[in-house]
VEXRO-903538 format. One record per residue (C-alpha): residue number from 1; z, y, x. Coordinates in nm, 2 decimals, padded with zeros to 4 digits, always signed. Each point is the difference from the previous one (the first is absolute). Layout:
BEGIN
- NUM;Z;Y;X
...
//
This chain:
BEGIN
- 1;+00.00;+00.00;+00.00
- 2;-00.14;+00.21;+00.27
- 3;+00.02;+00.42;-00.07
- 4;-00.32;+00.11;+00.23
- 5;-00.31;-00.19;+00.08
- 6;-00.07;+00.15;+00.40
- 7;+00.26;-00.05;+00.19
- 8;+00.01;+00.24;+00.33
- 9;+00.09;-00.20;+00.36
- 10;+00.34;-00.05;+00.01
- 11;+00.27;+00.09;+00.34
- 12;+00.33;+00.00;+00.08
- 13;+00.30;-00.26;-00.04
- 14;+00.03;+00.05;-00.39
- 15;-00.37;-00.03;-00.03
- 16;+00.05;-00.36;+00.20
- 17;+00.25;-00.09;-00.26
- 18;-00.20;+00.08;-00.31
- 19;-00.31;-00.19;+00.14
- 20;+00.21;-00.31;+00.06
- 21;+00.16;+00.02;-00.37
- 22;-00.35;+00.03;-00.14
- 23;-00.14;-00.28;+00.18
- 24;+00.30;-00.25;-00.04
- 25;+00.21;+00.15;-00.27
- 26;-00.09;-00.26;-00.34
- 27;+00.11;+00.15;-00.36
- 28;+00.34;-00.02;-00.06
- 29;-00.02;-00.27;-00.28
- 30;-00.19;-00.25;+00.25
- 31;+00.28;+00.14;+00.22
- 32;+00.26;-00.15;-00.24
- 33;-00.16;-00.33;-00.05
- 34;-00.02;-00.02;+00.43
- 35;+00.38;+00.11;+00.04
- 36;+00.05;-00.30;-00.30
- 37;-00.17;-00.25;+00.28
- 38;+00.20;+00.10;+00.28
- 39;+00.30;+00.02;-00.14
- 40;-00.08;-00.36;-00.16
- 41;-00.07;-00.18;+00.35
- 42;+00.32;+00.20;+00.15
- 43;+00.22;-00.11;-00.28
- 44;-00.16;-00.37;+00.06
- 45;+00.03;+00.01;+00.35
- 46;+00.34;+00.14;+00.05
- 47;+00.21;+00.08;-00.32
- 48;+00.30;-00.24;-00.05
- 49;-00.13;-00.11;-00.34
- 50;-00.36;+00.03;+00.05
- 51;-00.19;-00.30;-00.16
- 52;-00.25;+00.05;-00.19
- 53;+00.12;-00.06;-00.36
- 54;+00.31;+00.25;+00.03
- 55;-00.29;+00.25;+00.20
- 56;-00.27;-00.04;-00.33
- 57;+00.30;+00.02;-00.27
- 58;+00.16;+00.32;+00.15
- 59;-00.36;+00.18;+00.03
- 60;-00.06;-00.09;-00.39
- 61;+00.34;+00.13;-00.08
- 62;-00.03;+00.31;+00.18
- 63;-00.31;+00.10;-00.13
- 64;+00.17;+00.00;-00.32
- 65;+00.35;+00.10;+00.05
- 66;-00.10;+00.35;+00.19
- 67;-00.22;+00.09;-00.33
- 68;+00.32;+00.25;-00.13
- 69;+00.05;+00.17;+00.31
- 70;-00.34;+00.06;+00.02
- 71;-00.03;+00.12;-00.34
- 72;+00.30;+00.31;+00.10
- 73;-00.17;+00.07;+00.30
- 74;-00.38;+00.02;-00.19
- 75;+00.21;+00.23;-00.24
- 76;+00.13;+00.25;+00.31
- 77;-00.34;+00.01;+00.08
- 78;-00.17;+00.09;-00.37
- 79;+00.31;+00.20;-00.06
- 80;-00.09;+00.21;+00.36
- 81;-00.33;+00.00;-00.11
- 82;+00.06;+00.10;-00.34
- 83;+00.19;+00.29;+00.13
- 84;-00.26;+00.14;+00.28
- 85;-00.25;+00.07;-00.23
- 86;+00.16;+00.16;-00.26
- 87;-00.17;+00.37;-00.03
- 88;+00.31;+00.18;+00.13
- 89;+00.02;-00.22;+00.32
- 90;-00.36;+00.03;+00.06
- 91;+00.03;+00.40;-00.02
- 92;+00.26;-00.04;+00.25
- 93;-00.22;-00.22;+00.25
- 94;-00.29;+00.23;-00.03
- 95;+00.19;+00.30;+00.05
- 96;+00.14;-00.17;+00.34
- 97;-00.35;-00.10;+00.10
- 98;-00.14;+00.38;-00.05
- 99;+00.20;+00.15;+00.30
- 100;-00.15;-00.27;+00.25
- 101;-00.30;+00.09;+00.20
- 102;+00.04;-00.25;+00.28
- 103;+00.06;-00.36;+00.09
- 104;+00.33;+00.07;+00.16
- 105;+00.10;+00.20;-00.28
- 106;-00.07;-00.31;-00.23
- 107;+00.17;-00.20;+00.20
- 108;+00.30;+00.21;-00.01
- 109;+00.00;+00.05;-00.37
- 110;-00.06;-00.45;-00.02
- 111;+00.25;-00.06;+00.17
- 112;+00.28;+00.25;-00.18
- 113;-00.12;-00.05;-00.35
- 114;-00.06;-00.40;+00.03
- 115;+00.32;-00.09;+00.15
- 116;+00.18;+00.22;-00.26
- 117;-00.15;-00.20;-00.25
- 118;+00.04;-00.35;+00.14
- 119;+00.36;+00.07;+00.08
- 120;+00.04;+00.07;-00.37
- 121;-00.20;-00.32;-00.12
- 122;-00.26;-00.19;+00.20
- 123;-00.21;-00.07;-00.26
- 124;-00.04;+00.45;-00.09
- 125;-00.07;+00.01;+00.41
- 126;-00.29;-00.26;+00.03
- 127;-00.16;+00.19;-00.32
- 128;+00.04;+00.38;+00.16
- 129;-00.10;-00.12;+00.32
- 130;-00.29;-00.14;-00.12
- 131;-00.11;+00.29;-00.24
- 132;+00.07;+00.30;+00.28
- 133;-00.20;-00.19;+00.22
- 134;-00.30;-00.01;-00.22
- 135;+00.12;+00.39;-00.10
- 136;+00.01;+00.10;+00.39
- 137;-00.31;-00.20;+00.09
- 138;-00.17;+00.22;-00.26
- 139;+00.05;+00.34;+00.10
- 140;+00.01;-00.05;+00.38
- 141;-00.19;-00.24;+00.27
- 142;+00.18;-00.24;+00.12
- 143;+00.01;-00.36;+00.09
- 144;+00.12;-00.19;-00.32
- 145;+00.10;-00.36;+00.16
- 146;+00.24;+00.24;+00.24
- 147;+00.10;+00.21;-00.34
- 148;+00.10;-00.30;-00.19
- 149;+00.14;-00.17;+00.28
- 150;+00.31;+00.31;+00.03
- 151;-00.01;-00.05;-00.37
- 152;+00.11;-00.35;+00.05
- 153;+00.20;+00.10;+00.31
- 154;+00.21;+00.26;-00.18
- 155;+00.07;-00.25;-00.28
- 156;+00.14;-00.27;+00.22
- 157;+00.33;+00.19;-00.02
- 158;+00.08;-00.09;-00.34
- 159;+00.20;-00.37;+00.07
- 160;+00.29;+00.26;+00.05
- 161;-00.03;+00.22;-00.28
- 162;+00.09;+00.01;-00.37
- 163;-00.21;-00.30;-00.11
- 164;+00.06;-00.24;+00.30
- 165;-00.02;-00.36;-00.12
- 166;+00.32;-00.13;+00.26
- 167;+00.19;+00.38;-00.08
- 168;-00.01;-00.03;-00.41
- 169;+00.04;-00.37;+00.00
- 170;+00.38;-00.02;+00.17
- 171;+00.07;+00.30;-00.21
- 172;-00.06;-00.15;-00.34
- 173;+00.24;-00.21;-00.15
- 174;-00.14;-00.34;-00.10
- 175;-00.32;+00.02;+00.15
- 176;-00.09;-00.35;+00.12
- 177;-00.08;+00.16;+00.34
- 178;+00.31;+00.18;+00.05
- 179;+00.10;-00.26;+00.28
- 180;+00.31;+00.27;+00.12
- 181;+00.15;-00.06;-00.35
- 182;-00.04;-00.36;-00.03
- 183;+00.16;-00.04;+00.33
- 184;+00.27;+00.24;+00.02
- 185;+00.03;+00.11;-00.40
- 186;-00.08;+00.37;+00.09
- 187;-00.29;+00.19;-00.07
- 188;-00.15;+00.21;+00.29
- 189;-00.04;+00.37;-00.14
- 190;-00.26;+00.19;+00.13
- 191;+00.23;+00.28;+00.21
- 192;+00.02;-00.33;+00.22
- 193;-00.38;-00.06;+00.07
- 194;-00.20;+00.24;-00.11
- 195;+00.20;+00.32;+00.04
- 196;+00.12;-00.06;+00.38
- 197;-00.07;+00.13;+00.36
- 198;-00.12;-00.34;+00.11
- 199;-00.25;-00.01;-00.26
- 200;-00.12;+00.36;-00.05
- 201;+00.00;+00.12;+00.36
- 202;-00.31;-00.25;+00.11
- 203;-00.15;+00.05;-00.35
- 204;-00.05;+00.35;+00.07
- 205;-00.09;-00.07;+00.37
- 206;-00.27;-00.20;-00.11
- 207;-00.16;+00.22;-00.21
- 208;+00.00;+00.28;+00.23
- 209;-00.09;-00.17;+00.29
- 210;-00.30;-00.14;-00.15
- 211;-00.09;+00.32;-00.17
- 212;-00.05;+00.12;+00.40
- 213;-00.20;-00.36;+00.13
- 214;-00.22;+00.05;-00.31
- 215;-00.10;+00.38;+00.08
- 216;+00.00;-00.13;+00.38
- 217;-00.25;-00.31;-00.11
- 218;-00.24;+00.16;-00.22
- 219;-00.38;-00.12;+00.06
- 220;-00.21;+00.23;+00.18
- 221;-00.24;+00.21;-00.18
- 222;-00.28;-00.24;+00.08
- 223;+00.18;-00.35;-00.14
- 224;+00.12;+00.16;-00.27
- 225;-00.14;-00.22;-00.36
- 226;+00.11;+00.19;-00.29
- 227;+00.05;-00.06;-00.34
- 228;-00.34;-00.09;-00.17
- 229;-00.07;+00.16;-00.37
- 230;-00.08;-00.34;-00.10
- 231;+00.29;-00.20;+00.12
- 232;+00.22;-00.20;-00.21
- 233;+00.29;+00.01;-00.15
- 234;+00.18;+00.17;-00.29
- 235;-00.04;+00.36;-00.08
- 236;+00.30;+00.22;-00.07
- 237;-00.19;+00.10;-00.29
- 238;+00.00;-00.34;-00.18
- 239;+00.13;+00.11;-00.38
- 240;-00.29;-00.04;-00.27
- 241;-00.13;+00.25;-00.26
- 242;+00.17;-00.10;-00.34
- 243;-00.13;+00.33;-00.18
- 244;+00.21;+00.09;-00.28
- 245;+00.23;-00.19;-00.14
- 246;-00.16;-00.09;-00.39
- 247;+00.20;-00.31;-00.09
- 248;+00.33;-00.11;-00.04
- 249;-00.02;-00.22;+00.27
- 250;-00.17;+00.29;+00.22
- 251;+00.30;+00.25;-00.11
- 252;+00.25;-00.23;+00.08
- 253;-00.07;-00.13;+00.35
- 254;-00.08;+00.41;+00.10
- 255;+00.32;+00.12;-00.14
- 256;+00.31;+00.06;+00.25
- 257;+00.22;-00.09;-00.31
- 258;-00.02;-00.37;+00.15
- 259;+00.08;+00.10;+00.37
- 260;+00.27;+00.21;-00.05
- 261;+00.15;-00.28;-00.21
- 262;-00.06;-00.28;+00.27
- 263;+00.18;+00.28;+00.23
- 264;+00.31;+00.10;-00.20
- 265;+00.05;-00.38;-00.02
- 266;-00.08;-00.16;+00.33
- 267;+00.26;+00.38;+00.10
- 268;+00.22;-00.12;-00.24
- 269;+00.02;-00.37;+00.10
- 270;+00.03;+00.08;+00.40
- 271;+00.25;+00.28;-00.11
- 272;+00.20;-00.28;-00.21
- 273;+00.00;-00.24;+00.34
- 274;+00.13;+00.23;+00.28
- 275;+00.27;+00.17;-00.28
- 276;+00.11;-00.37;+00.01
- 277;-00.03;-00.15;+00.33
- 278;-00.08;+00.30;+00.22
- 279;-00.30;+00.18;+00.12
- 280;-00.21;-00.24;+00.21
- 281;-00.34;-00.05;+00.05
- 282;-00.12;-00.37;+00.03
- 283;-00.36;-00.11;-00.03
- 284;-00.05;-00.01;-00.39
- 285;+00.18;+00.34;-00.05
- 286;-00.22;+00.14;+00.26
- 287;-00.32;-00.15;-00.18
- 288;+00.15;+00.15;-00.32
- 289;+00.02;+00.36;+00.14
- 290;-00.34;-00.04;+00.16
- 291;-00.11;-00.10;-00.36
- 292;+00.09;+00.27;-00.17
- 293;-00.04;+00.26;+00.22
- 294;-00.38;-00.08;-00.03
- 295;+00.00;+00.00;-00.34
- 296;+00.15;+00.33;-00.01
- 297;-00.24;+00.15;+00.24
- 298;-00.31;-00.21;-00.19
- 299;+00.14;+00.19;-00.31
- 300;-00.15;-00.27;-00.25
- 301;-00.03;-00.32;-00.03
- 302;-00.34;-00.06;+00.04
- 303;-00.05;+00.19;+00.31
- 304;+00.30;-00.21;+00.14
- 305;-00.18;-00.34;-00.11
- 306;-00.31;+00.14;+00.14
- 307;+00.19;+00.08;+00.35
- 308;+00.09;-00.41;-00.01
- 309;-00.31;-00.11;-00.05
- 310;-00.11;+00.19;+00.28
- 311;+00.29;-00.10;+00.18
- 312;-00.07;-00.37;-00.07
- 313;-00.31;-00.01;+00.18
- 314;+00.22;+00.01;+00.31
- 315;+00.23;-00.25;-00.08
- 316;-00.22;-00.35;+00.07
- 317;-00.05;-00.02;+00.32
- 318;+00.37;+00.03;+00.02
- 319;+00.04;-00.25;-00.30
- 320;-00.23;-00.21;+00.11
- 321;+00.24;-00.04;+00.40
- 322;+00.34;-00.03;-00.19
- 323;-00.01;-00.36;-00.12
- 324;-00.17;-00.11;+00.37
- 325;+00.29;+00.21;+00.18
- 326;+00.22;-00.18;-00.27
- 327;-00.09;-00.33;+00.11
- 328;+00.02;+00.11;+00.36
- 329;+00.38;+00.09;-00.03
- 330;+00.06;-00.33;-00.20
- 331;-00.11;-00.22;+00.26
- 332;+00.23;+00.24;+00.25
- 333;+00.27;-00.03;-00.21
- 334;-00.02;-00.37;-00.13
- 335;-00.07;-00.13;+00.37
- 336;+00.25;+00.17;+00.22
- 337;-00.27;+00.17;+00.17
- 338;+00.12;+00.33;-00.06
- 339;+00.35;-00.10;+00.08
- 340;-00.13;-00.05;+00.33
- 341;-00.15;+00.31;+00.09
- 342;+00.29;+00.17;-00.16
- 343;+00.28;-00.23;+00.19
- 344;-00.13;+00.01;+00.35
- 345;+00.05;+00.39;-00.02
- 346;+00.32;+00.00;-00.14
- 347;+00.12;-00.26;+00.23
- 348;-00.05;+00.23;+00.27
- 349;+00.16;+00.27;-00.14
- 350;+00.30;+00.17;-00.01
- 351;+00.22;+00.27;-00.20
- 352;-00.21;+00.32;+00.17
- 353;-00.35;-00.18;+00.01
- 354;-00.01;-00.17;-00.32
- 355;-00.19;+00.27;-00.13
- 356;-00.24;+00.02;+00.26
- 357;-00.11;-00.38;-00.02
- 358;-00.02;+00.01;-00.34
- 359;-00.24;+00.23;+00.01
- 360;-00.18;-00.13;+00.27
- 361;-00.01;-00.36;-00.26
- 362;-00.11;+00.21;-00.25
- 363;-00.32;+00.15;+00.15
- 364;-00.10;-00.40;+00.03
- 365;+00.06;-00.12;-00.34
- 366;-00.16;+00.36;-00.16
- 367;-00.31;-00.16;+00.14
- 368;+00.05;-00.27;-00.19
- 369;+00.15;+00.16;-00.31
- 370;-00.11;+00.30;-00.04
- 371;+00.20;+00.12;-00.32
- 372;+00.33;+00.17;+00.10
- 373;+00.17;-00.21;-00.29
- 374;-00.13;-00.34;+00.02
- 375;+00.03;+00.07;+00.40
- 376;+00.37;+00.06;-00.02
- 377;+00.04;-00.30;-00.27
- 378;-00.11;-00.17;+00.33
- 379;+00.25;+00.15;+00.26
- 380;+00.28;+00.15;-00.20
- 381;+00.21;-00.33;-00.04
- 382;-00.01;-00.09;+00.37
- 383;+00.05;+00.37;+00.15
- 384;+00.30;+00.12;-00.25
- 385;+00.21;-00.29;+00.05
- 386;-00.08;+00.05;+00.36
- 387;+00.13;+00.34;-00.01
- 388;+00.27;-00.09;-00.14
- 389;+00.10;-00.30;+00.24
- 390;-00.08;+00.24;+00.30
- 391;+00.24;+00.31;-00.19
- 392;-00.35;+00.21;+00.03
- 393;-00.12;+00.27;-00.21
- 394;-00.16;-00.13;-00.34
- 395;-00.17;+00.31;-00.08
- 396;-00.19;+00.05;+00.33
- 397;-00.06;-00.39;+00.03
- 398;-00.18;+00.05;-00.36
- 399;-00.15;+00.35;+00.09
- 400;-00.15;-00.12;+00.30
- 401;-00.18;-00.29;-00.19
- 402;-00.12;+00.26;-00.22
- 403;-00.14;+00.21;+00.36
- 404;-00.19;-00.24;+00.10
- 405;-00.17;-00.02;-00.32
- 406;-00.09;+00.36;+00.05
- 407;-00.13;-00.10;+00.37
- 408;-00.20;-00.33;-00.07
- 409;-00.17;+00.16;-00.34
- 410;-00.22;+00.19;+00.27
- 411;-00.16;-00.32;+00.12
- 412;+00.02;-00.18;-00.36
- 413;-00.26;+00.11;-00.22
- 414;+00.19;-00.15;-00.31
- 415;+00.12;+00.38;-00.16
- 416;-00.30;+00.17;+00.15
- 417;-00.23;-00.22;-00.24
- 418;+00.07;+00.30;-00.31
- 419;-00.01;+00.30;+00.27
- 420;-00.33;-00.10;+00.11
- 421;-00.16;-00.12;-00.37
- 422;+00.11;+00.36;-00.11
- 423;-00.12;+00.19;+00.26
- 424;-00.31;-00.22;+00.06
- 425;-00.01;-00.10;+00.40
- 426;+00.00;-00.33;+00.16
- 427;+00.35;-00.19;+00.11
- 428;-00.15;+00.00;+00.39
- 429;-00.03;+00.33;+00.04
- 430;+00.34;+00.14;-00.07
- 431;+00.15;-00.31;+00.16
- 432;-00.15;+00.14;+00.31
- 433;+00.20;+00.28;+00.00
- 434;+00.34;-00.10;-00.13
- 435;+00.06;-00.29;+00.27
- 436;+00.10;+00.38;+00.19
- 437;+00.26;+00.03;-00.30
- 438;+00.07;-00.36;+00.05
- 439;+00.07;+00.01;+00.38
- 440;+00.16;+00.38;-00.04
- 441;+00.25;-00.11;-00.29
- 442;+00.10;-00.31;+00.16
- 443;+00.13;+00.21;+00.28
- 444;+00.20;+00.23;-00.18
- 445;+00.13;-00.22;-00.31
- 446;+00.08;-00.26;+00.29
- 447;+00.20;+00.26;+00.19
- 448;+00.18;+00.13;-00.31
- 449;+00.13;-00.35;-00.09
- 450;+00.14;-00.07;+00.36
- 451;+00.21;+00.33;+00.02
- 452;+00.07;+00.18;-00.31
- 453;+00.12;-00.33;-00.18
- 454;+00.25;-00.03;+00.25
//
C-alpha cells in the first residue's frame, strides 16, 4: 500500500534500514501465522509440557479465549476514533496544522500533540497521528514514510498513560488480569504506576528525545517521497450527505435528543460507581468516557454511527491477529514455555534488579505477544509472586513490563496495522524509521528501570 510511485535513490543509515524492512519485512498477519510456527517448534522442542496434543489444544483455546479482550481493546480503538473525527477535534487539528510551514516544524507539532493523545488513550493517538500526518503531508513537502513513522514514534509512549493495558488492569477490582489483586488482595491504584517519577521521567525523555533524532533524521530534499493525492486510506472527511431529515426515522437518528440522553446516563452511571467505590479509572470506565465524549462532540447519533463505521474499517486487520496472538499466548501459557523465559530472569534477580529483568523478559515475550494485556496474562503470575518473594517493588516490576511494551511496539508492526490503514502508507516504510525509536527508547526506559526504581 505504497503512497508514491518514483521512488528517489535512497542514503544514509535510516535509508539502509527502510530498504531492508521493504525487502524482508512480510505483512503483519503472515507475520502472526510465522511467530505461531516458531513459537510451536520452541514450545516442542523445549517447553516442560510440550507435546503435541497439549501444544494443538492450547492454540485452539486461545484463539478463542482472548476474543473479550480483544473486543475492549477494538472498542478503545473505535472509541479513539470515534472521538478524532468529531468536527470540533478536526477544527482543532487543522488549526494546529496551519501554523507549520516546515518539516521540523511538523515534527515538533507530531510529536507534542500525538503523545498527548496517546498518553490519554492509545486508541485517540494512533487515530490523530494518523489524520495530522495526512493533514501536514497536505500543506507542506515532506517525506510521508518519515512523517508517519514520528506519528508512530510519538505514540509509542502510551503503555504508560491513562489507557495502559498492565496500569488499568491492577487497578480494577475484579478484573481477571488484575494478577496484584489476586496475589496480594490489593488493587494497585494508578498514583503507584502511572503517576510516578520512575514512569513519567523516561516517558517524557522519550518523547523529547525523539522529537530532536526525528528533525536530525529527516530525508534529504532529493529522497524525500511525499504523500500522493491518490494514496489510500480513510479521509478525515468520511460523514455522508443525509440531506434533510423528512422521516421519522430520519428525524430521530439527526436529533441530539438521543445523545444527550445516552450521555446523562452513561454520566449518571459512572457518577453512581465512583460515589460508591471511589474514583478510578479501569479499562471499561475508560472505554465508557471515551464513548460518550464522542458522542457529545458527534452531537447526534447518526454522525456518531457514521464515525464507527468509519472507524470499523480499521479494526480487521487487528481483529483478524487477536485470535492467532490468542493461540500464541495459549500455547506459552499451557506449556510452560513462557514460565521459562520469565523464570530464568527472575532467578537471576534480586530486590534492586527485579525490575530491570523484567523488563528486559518482557521486550522477548512482546515479540511474541504483542497485546499489552494478553502479554501480561503471560508474565504477570511468574514476575508478581517474584517480587514478592524477592521483597521488590510490585509497581515498578509491573510498570516495567508495561516499558517494554512501549520499546518492542517500535519493531512490532501489530498496533501500527490501523496507523498505517488510516493514513495510507506501507508497514516497511515507517518500520524503517522507528527501529531509531526502538534502539533510542530501549536505552532510556532501560536506564529508568535500573535507577529510579530503586
Amino acid at each position: 500500500m505504497e503512497v508514491a510511485a518514483v521512488r528517489p535513490p535512497r542514503r544514509g543509515m535510516v535509508s539502509f534500514f527502510v530498504t531492508l524492512f521493504e525487502r524482508f519485512m512480510p505483512d503483519p498477519f503472515a507475520l502472526a501465522i510465522g511467530l505461531t510456527f516458531v513459537v510451536g517448534v520452541l514450545a516442542f522442542a523445549i517447553a516442560p509440557k510440550g507435546d503435541l496434543k497439549t501444544i494443538l489444544s492450547a492454540w485452539y483455546a486461545g484463539c478463542f479465549n482472548i476474543l473479550a479482550f480483544a473486543f475492549q481493546m477494538t472498542l478503545i480503538l473505535v472509541t479513539g476514533h470515534a472521538l478524532a473525527t468529531a468536527t470540533p477535534v478536526r477544527r482543532v487539528l487543522r488549526r494546529l496544522v496551519s501554523v507549520v510551514s516546515t518539516p521540523s516544524q511538523a515534527i515538533i507539532l507530531m510529536f507534542a500533540v500525538v503523545s498527548s493523545a496517546a498518553w490519554l488513550n492509545w486508541g485517540l493517538g494512533l487515530v490523530v497521528g494518523a489524520f495530522l500526518a495526512r493533514e501536514i503531508a497536505g500543506r507542506i513537502r515532506v517525506d510521508y514514510g518519515w512523517l508517519v513513522a514520528a506519528a508512530y514514534s510519538a505514540w509509542s509512549v502510551c503503555n504508560s498513560g491513562l489507557s495502559s493495558s498492565i496500569a488499568l488492569s491492577q487497578a480494577s477490582h475484579g478484573s481477571s488480569l488484575n494478577v496484584v489483586e489476586k496475589l496480594t488482595g490489593h488493587i494497585l491504584p494508578m498514583t503507584q504506576t502511572v503517576f510516578t517519577t520512575f514512569t513519567m521521567l523516561p516517558t517524557i525523555a522519550v518523547v523529547v528525545v525523539m522529537c530532536v533524532i526525528f528533525i536530525r533524521i529527516q530525508p534529504a530534499a532529493d529522497d524525500v517521497i511525499p504523500l500522493a493525492e491518490d494514496a489510500p486510506g480513510s479521509s478525515i472527511e468520511h460523514r455522508r450527505d443525509r440531506g434533510e431529515a423528512t422521516t421519522f426515522a430520519g428525524s430521530f437518528e439527526s436529533s441530539s435528543l438521543g445523545t444527550i440522553f445516552i450521555v446523562a446516563v452513561g454520566a449518571a452511571a459512572i457518577g453512581f460507581e465512583w460515589w460508591e467505590k471511589g474514583a478510578s479509572l479501569e479499562l471499561n470506565t475508560l472505554i465508557l468516557l471515551f464513548l460518550l465524549a464522542g458522542m457529545a462532540l458527534q452531537r447526534t447519533p447518526i454522525a456518531y454511527a457514521d464515525a464507527v463505521r468509519e472507524a470499523a474499517r480499521q479494526t480487521g486487520s487487528i481483529l483478524l491477529q487477536f485470535p492467532f496472538y490468542g493461540g500464541i499466548m495459549g500455547i506459552m501459557v499451557a506449556t510452560g514455555l513462557a514460565g521459562l523465559i520469565s523464570q530464568f530472569f527472575v532467578g537471576i534477580a534480586t530486590a534492586s534488579t527485579l525490575p530491570a529483568w523484567s523488563y528486559l523478559s518482557s521486550l522477548i515475550i512482546t515479540f511474541l505477544v504483542p497485546s499489552a494485556g494478553g502479554h501480561w496474562a503471560v508474565q504477570g503470575p511468574f514476575v508478581i509472586p517474584a517480587a514478592q518473594a524477592l521483597k521488590a517493588s510490585i509497581p515498578a516490576t509491573a510498570m516495567a513490563v508495561a516499558m517494554a511494551e512501549n520499546v518492542a511496539n517500535m519493531l512490532q508492526p501489530f498496533w501500527a496495522v490501523p496507523l498505517i490503514a488510516i493514513a495510507g502508507i506501507g508497514i516497511q516504510r515507517v518500520l524503517g524509521y522507528t527501529i531509531i525509536t526502538f534502539l533510542v527508547s530501549l536505552v532510556i526506559y532501560g536506564l529508568a528501570v535500573l535507577f529510579l526504581t530503586i
